[in-house]
PyMOL Python script that loads the backbone (N, CA, C, O; Angstrom):
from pymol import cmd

cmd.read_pdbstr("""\
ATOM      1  N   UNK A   1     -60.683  56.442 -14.197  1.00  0.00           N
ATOM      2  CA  UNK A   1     -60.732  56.233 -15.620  1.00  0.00           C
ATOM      3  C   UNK A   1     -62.122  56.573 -16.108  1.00  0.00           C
ATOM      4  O   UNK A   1     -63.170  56.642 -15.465  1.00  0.00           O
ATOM      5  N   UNK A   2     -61.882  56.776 -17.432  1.00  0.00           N
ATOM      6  CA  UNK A   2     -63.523  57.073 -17.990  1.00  0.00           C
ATOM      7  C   UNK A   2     -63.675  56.146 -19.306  1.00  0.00           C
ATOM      8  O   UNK A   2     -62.792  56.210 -20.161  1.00  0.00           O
ATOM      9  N   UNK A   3     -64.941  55.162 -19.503  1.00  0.00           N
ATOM     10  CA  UNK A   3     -64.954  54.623 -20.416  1.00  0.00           C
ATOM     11  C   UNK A   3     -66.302  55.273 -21.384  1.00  0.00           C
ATOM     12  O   UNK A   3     -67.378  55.692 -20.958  1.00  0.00           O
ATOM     13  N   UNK A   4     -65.822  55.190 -22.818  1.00  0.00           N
ATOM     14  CA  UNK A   4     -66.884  56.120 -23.445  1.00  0.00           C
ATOM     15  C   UNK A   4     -67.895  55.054 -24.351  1.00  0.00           C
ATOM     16  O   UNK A   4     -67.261  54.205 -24.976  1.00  0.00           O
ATOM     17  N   UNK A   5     -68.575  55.031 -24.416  1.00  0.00           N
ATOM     18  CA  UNK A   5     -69.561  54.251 -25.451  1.00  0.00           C
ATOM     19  C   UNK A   5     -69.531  54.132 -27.422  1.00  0.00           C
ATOM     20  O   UNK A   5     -70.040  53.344 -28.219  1.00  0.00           O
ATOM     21  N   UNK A   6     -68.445  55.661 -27.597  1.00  0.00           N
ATOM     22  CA  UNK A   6     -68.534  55.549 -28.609  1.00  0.00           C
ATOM     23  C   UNK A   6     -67.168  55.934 -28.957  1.00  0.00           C
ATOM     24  O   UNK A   6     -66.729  56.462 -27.936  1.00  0.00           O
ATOM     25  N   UNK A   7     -66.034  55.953 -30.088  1.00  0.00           N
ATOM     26  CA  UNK A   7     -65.327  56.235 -30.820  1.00  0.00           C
ATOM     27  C   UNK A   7     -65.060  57.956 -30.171  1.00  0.00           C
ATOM     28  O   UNK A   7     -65.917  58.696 -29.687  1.00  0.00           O
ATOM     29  N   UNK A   8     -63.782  58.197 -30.343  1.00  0.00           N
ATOM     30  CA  UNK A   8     -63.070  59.254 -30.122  1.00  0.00           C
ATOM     31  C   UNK A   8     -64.248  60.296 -28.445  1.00  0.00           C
ATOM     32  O   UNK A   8     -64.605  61.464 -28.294  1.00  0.00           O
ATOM     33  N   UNK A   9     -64.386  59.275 -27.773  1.00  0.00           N
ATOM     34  CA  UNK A   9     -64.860  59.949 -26.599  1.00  0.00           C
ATOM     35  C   UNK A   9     -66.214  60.687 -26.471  1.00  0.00           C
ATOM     36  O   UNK A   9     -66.440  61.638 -25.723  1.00  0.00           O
ATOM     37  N   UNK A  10     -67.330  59.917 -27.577  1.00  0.00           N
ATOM     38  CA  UNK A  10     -68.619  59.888 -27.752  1.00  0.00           C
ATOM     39  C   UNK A  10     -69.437  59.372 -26.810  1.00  0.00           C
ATOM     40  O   UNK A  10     -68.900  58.784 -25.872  1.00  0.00           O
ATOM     41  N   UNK A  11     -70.472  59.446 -26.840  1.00  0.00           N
ATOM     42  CA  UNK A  11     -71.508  58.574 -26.557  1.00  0.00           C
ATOM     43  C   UNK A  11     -72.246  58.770 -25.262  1.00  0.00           C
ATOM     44  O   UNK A  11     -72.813  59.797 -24.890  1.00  0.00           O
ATOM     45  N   UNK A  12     -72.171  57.911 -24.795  1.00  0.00           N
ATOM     46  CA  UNK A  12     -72.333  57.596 -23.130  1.00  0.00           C
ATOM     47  C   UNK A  12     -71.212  57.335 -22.244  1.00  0.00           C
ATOM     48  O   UNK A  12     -70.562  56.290 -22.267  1.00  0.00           O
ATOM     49  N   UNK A  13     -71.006  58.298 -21.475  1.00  0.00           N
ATOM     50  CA  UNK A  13     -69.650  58.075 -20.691  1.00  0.00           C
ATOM     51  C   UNK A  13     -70.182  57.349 -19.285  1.00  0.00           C
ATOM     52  O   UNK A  13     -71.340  57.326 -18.867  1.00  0.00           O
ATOM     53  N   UNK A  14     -68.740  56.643 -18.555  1.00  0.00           N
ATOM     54  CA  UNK A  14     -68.856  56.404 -17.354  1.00  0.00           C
ATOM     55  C   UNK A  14     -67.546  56.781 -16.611  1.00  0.00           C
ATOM     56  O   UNK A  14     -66.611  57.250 -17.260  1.00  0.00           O
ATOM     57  N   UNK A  15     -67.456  56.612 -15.421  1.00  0.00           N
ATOM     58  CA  UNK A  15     -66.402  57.421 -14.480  1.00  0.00           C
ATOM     59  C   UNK A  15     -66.231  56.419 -13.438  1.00  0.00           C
ATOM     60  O   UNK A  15     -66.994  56.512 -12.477  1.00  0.00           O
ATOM     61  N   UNK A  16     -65.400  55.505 -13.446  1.00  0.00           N
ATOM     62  CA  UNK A  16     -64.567  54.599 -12.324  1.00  0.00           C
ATOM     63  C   UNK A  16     -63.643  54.801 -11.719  1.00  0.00           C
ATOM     64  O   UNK A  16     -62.606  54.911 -12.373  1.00  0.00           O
ATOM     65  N   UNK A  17     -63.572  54.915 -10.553  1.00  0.00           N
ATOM     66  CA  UNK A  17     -62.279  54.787  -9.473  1.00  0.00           C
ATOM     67  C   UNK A  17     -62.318  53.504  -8.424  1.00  0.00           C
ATOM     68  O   UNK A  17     -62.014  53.644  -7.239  1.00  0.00           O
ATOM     69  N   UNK A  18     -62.718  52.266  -8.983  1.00  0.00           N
ATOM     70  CA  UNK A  18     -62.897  51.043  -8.114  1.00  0.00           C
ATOM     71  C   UNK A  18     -62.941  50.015  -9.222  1.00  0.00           C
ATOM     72  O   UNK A  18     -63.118  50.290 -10.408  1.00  0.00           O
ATOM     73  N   UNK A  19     -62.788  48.975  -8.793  1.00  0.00           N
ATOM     74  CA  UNK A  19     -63.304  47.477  -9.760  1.00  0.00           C
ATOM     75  C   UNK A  19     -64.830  47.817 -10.177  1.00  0.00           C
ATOM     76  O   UNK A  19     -65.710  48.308  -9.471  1.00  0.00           O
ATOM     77  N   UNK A  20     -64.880  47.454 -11.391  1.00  0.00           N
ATOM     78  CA  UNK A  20     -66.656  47.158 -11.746  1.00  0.00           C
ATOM     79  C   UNK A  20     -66.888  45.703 -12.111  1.00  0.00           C
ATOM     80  O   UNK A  20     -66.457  45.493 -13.244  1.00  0.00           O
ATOM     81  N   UNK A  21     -67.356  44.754 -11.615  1.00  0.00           N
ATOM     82  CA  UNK A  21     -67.615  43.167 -11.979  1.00  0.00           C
ATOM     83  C   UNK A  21     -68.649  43.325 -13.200  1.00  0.00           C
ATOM     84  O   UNK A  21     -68.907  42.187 -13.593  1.00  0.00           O
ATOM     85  N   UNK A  22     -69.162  44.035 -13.759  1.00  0.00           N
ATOM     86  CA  UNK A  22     -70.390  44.200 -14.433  1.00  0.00           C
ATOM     87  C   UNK A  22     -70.511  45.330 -14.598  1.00  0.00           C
ATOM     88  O   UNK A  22     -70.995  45.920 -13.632  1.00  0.00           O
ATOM     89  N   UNK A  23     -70.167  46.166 -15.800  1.00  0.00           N
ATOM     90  CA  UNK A  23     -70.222  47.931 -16.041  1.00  0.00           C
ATOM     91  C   UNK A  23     -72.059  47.940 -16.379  1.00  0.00           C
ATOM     92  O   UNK A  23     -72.672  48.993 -16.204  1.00  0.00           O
ATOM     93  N   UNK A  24     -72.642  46.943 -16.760  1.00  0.00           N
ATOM     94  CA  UNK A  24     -73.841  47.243 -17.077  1.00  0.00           C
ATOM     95  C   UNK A  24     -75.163  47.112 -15.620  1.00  0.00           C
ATOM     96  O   UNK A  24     -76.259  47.670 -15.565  1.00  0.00           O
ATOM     97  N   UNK A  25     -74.598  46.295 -14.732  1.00  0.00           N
ATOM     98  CA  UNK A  25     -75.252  46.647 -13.915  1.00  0.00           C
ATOM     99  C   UNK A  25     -75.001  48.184 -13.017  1.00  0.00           C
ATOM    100  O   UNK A  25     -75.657  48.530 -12.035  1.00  0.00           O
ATOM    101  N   UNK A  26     -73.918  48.927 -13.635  1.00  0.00           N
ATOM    102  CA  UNK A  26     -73.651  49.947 -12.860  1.00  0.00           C
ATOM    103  C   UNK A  26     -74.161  51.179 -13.836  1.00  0.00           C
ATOM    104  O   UNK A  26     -73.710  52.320 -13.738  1.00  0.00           O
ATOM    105  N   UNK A  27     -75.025  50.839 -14.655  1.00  0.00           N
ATOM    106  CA  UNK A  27     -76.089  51.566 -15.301  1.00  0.00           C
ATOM    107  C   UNK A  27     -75.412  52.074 -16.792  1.00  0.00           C
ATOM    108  O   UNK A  27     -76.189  52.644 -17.558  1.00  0.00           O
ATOM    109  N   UNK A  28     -74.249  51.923 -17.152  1.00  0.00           N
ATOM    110  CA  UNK A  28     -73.415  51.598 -18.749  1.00  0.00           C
ATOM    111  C   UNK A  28     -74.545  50.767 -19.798  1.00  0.00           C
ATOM    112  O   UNK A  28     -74.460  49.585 -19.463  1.00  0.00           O
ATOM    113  N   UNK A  29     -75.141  50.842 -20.456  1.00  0.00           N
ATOM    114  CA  UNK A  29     -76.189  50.711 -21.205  1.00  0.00           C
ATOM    115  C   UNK A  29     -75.635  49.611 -22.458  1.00  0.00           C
ATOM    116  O   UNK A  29     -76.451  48.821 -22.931  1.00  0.00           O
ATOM    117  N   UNK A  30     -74.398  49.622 -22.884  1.00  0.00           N
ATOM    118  CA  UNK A  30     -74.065  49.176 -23.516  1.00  0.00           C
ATOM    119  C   UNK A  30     -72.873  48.040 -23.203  1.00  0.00           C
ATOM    120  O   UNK A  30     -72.109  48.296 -22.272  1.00  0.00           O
ATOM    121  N   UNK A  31     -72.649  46.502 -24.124  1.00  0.00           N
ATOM    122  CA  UNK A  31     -71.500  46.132 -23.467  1.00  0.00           C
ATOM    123  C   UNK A  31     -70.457  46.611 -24.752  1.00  0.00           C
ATOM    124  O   UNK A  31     -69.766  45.660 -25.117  1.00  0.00           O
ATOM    125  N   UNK A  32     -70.199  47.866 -25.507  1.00  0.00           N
ATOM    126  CA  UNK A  32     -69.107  48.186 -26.399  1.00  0.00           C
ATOM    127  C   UNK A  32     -68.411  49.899 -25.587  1.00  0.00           C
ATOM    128  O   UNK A  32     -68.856  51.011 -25.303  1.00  0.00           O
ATOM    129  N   UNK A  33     -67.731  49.508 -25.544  1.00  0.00           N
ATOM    130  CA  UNK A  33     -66.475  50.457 -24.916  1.00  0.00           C
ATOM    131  C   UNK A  33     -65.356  50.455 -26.174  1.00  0.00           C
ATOM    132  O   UNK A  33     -64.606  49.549 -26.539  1.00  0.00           O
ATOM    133  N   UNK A  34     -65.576  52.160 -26.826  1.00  0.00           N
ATOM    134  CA  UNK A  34     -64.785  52.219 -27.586  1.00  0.00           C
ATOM    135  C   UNK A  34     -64.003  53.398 -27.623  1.00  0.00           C
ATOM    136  O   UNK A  34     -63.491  53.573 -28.729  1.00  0.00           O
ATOM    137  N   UNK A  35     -63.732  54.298 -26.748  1.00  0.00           N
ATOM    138  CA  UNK A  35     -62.550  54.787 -26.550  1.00  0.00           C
ATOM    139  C   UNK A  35     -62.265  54.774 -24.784  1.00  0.00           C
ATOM    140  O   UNK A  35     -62.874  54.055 -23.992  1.00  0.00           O
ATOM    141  N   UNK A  36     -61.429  55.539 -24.514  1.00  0.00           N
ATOM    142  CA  UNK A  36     -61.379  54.947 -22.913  1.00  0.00           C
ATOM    143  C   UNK A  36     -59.999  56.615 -22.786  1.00  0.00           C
ATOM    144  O   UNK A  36     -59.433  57.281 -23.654  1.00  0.00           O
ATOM    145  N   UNK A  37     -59.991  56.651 -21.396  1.00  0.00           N
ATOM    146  CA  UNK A  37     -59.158  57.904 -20.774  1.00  0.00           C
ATOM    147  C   UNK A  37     -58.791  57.518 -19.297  1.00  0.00           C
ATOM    148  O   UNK A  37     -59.646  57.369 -18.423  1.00  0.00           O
ATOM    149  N   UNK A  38     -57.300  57.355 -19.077  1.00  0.00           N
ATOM    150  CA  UNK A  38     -57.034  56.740 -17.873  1.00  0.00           C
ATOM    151  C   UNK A  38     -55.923  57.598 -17.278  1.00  0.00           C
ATOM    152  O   UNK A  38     -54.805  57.700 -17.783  1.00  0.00           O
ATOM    153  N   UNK A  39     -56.457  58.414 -15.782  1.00  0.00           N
ATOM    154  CA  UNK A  39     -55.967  59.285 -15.127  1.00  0.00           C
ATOM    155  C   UNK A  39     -54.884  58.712 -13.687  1.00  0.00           C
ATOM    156  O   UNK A  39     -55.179  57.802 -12.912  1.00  0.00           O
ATOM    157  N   UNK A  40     -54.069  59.253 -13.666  1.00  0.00           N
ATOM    158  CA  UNK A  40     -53.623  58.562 -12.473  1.00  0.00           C
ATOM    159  C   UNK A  40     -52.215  57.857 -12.286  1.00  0.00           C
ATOM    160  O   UNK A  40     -51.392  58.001 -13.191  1.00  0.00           O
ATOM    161  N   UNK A  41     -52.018  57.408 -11.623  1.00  0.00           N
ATOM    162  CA  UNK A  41     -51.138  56.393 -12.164  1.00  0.00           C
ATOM    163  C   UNK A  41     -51.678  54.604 -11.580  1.00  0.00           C
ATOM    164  O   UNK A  41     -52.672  54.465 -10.867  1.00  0.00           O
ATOM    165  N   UNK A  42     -50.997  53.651 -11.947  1.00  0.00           N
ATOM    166  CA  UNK A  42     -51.434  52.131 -12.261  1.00  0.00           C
ATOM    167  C   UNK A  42     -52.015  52.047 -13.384  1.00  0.00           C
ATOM    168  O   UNK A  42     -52.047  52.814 -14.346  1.00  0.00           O
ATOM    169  N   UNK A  43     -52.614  50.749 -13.129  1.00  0.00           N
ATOM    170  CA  UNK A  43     -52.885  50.592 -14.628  1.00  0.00           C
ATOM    171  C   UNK A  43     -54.612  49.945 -14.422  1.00  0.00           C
ATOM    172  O   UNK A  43     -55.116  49.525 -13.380  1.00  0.00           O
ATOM    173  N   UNK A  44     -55.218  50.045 -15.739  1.00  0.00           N
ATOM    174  CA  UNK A  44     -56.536  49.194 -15.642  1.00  0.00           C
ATOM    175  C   UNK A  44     -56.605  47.664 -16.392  1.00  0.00           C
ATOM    176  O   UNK A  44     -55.989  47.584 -17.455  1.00  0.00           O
ATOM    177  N   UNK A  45     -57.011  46.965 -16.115  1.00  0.00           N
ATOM    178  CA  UNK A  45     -57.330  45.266 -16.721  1.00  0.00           C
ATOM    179  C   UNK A  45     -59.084  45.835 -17.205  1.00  0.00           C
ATOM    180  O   UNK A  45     -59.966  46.247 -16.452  1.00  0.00           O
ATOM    181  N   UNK A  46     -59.118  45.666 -18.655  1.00  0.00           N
ATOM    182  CA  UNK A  46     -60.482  45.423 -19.227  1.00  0.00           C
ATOM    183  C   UNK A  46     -60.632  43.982 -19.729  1.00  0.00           C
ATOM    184  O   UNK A  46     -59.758  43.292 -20.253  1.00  0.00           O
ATOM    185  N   UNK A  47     -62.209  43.581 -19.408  1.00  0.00           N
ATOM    186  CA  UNK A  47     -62.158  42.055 -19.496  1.00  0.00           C
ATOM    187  C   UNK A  47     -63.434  41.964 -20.540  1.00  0.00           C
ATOM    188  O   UNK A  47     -64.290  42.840 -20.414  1.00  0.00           O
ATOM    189  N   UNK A  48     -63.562  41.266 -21.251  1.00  0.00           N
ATOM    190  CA  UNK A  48     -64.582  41.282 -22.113  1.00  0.00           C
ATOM    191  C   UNK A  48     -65.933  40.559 -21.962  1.00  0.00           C
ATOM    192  O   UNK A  48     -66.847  40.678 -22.778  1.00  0.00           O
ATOM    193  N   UNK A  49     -65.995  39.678 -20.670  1.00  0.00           N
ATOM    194  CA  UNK A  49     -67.019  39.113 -20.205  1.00  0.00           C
ATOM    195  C   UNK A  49     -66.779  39.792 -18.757  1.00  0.00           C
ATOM    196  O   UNK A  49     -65.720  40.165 -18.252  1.00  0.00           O
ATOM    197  N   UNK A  50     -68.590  39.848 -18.061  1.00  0.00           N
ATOM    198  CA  UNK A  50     -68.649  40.439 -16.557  1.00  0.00           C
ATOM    199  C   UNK A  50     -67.280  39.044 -15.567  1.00  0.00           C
ATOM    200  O   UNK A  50     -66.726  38.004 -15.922  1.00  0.00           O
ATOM    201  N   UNK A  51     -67.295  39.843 -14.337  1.00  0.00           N
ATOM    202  CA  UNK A  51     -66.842  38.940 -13.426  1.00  0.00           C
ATOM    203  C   UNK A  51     -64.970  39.009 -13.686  1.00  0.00           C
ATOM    204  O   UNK A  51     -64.049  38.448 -13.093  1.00  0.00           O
ATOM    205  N   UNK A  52     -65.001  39.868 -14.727  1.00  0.00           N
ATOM    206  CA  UNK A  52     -63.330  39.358 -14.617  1.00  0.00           C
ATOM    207  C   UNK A  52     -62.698  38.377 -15.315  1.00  0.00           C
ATOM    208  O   UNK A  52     -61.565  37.958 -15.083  1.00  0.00           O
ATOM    209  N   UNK A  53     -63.510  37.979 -16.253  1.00  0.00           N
ATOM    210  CA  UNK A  53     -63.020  37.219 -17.159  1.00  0.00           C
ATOM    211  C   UNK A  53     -63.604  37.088 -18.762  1.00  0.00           C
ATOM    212  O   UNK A  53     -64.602  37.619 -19.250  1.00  0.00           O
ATOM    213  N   UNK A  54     -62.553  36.137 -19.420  1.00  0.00           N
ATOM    214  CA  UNK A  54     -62.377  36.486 -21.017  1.00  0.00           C
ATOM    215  C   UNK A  54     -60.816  37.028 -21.761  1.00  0.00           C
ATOM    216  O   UNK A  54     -59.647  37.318 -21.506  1.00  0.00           O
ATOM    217  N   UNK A  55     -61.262  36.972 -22.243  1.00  0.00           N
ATOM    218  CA  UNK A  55     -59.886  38.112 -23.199  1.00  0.00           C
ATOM    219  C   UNK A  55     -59.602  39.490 -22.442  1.00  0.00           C
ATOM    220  O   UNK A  55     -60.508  40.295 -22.229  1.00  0.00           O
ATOM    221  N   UNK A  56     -58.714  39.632 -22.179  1.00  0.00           N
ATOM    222  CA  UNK A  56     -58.257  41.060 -21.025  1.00  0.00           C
ATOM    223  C   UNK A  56     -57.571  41.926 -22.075  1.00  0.00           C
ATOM    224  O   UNK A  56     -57.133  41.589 -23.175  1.00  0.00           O
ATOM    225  N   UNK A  57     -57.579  43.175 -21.457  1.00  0.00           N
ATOM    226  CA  UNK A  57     -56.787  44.125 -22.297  1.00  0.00           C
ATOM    227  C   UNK A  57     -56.328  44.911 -21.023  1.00  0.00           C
ATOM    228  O   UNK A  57     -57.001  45.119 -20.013  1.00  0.00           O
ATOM    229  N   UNK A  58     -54.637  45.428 -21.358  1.00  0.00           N
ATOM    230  CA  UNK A  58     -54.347  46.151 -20.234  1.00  0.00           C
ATOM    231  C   UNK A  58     -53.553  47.589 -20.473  1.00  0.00           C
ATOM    232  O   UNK A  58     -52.348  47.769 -20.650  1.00  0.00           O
ATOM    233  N   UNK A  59     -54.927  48.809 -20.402  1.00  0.00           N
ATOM    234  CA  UNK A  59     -54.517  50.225 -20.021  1.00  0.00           C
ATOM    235  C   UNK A  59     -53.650  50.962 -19.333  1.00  0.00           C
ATOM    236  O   UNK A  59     -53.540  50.603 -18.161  1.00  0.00           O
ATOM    237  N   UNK A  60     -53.113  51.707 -19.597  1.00  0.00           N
ATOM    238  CA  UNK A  60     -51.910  52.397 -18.399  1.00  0.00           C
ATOM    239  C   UNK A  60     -52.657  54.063 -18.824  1.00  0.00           C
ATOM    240  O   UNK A  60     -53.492  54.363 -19.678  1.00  0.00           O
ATOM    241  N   UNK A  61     -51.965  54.846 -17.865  1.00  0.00           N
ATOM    242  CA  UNK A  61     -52.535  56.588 -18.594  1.00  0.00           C
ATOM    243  C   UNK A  61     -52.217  56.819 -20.109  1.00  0.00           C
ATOM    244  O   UNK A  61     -51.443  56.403 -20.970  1.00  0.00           O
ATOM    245  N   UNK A  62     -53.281  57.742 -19.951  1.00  0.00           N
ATOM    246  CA  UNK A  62     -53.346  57.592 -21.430  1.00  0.00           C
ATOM    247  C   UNK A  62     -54.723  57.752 -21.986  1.00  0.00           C
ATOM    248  O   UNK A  62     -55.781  57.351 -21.500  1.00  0.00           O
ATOM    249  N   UNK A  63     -54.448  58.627 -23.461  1.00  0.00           N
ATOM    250  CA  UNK A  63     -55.645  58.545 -23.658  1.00  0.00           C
ATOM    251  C   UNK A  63     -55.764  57.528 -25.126  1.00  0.00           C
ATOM    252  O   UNK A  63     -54.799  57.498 -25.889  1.00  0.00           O
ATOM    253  N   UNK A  64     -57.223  56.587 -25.479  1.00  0.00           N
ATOM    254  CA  UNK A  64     -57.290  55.454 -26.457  1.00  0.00           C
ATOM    255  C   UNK A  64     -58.469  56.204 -27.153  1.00  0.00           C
ATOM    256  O   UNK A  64     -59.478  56.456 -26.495  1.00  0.00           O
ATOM    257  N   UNK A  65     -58.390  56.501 -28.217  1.00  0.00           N
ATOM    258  CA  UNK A  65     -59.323  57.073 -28.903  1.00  0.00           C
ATOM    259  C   UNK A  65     -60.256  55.886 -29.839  1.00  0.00           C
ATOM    260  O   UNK A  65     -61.112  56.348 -30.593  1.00  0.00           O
ATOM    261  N   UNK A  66     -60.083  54.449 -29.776  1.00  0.00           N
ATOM    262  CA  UNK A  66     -60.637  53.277 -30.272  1.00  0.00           C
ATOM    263  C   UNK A  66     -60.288  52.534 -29.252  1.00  0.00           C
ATOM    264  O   UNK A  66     -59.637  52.891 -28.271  1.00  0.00           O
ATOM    265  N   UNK A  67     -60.830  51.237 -29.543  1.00  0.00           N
ATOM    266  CA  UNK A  67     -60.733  50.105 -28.755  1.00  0.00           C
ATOM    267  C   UNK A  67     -59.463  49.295 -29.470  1.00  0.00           C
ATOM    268  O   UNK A  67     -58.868  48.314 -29.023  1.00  0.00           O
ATOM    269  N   UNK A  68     -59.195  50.124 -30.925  1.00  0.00           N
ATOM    270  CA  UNK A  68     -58.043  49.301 -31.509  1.00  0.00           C
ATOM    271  C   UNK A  68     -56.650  49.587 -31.312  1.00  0.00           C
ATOM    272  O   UNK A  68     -55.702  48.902 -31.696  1.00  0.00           O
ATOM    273  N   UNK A  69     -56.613  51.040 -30.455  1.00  0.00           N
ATOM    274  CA  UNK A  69     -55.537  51.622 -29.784  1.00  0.00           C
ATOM    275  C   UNK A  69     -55.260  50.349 -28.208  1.00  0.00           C
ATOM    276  O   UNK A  69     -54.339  50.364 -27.392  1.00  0.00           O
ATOM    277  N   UNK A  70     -55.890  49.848 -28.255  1.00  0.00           N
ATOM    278  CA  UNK A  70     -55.510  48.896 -26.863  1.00  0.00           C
ATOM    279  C   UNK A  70     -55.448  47.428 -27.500  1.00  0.00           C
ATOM    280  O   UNK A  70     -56.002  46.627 -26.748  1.00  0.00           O
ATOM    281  N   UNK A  71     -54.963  46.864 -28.609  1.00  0.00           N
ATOM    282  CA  UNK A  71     -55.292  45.992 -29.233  1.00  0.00           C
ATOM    283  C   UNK A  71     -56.404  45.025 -29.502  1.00  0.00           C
ATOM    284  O   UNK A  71     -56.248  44.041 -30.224  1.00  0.00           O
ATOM    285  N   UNK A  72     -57.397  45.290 -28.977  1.00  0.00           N
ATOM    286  CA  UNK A  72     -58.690  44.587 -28.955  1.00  0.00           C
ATOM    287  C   UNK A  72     -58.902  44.399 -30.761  1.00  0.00           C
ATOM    288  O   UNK A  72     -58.464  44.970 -31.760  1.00  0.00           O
ATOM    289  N   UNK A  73     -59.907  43.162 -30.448  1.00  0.00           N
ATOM    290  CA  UNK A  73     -60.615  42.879 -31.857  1.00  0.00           C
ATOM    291  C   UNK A  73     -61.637  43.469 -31.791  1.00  0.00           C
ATOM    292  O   UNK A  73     -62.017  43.342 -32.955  1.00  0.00           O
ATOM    293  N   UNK A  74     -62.467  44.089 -31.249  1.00  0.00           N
ATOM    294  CA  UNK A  74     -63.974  44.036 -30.843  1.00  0.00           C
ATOM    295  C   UNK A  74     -64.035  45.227 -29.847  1.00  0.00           C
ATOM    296  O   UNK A  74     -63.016  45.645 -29.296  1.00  0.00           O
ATOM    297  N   UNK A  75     -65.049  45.664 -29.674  1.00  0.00           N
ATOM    298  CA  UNK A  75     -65.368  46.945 -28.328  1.00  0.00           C
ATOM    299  C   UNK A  75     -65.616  46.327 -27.307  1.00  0.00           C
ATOM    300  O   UNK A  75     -65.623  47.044 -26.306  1.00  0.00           O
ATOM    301  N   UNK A  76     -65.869  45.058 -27.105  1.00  0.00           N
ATOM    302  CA  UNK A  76     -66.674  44.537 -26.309  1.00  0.00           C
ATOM    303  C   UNK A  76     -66.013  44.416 -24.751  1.00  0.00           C
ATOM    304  O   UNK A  76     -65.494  43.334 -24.477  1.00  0.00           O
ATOM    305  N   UNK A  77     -66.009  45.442 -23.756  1.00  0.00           N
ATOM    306  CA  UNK A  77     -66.075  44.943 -22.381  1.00  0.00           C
ATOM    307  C   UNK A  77     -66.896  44.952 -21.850  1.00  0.00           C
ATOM    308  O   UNK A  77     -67.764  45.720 -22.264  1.00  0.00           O
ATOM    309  N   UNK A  78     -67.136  44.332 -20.894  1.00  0.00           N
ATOM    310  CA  UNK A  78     -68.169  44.332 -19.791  1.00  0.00           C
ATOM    311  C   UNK A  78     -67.570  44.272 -18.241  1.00  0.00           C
ATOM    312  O   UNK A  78     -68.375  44.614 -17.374  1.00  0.00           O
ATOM    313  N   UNK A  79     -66.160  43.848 -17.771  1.00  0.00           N
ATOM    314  CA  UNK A  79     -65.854  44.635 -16.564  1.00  0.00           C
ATOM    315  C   UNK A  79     -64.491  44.656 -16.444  1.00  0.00           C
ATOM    316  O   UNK A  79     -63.781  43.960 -17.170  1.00  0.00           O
ATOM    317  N   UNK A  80     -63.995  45.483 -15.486  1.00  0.00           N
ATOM    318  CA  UNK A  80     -62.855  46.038 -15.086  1.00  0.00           C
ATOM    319  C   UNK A  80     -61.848  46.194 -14.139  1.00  0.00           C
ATOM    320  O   UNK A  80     -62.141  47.128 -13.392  1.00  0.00           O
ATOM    321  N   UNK A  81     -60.974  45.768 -13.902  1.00  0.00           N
ATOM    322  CA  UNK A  81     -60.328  46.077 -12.562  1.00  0.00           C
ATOM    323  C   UNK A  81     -59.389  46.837 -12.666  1.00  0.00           C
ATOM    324  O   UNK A  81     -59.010  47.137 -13.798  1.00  0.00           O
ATOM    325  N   UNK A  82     -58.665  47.430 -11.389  1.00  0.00           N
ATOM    326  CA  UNK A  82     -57.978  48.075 -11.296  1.00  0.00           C
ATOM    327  C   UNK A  82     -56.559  48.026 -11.070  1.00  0.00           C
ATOM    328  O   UNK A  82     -56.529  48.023  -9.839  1.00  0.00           O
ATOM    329  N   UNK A  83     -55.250  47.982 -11.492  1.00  0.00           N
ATOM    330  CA  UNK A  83     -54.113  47.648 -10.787  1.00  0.00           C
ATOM    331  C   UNK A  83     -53.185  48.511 -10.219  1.00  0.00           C
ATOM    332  O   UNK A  83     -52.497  49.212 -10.960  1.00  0.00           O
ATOM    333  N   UNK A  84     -53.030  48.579  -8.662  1.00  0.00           N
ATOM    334  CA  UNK A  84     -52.584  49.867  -8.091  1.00  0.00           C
ATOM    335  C   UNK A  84     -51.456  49.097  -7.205  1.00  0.00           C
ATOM    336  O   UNK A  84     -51.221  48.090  -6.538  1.00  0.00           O
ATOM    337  N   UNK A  85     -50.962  50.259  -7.673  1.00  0.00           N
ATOM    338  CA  UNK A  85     -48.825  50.363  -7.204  1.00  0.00           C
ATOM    339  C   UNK A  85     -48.924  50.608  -6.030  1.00  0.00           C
ATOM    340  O   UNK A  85     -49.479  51.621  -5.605  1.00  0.00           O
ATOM    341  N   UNK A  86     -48.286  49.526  -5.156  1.00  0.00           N
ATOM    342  CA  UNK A  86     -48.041  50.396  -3.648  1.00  0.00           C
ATOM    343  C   UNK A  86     -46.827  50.432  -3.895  1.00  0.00           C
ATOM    344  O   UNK A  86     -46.270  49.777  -4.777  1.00  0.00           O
ATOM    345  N   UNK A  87     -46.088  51.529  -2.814  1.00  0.00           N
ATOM    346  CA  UNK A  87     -44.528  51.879  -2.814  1.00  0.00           C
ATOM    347  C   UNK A  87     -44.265  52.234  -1.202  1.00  0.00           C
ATOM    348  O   UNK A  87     -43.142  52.557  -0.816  1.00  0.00           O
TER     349      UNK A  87
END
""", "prot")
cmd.dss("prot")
cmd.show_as("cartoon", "prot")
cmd.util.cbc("prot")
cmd.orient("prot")
């Protein structure tokens, strides 16, 4: 997945293929994530406080050109996990 810093895939990007407990210690500068692009298949859990917790929002592929395309009030994540399908 790629999370972008700004509206319609601006800003400062980042590039995850693992859990992040903390996108800002993984050098993400900001805690607002406002569009997002998710490759693959499963799905992603965005959490609005580090560690995995807070208000969650949950991504599938797809691309979110706002943070209001994923129902959020706010841009605000700070970490992420991943949810992967075994078969």
């Amino acid at each position: 997945m790629e999370v972008f810093e700004g509206c319609n895939y601006s800003g400062q990007c980042m590039q995850l293929c693992d859990d992040c407990p903390f996108l800002q210690s993984r050098g993400f500068n900001t805690n607002c994530v406002n569009s997002v692009r998710v490759f693959g298949d499963g799905a992603w859990v965005m959490y609005e406080e580090p560690n995995f917790r807070g208000r969650m929002y949950i991504v599938e592929r797809g691309n979110y050109c706002s943070h209001n395309e994923w129902q959020a009030q706010t841009p605000n994540i700070q970490s992420i996990r991943r949810v992967v399908n075994y078969f």
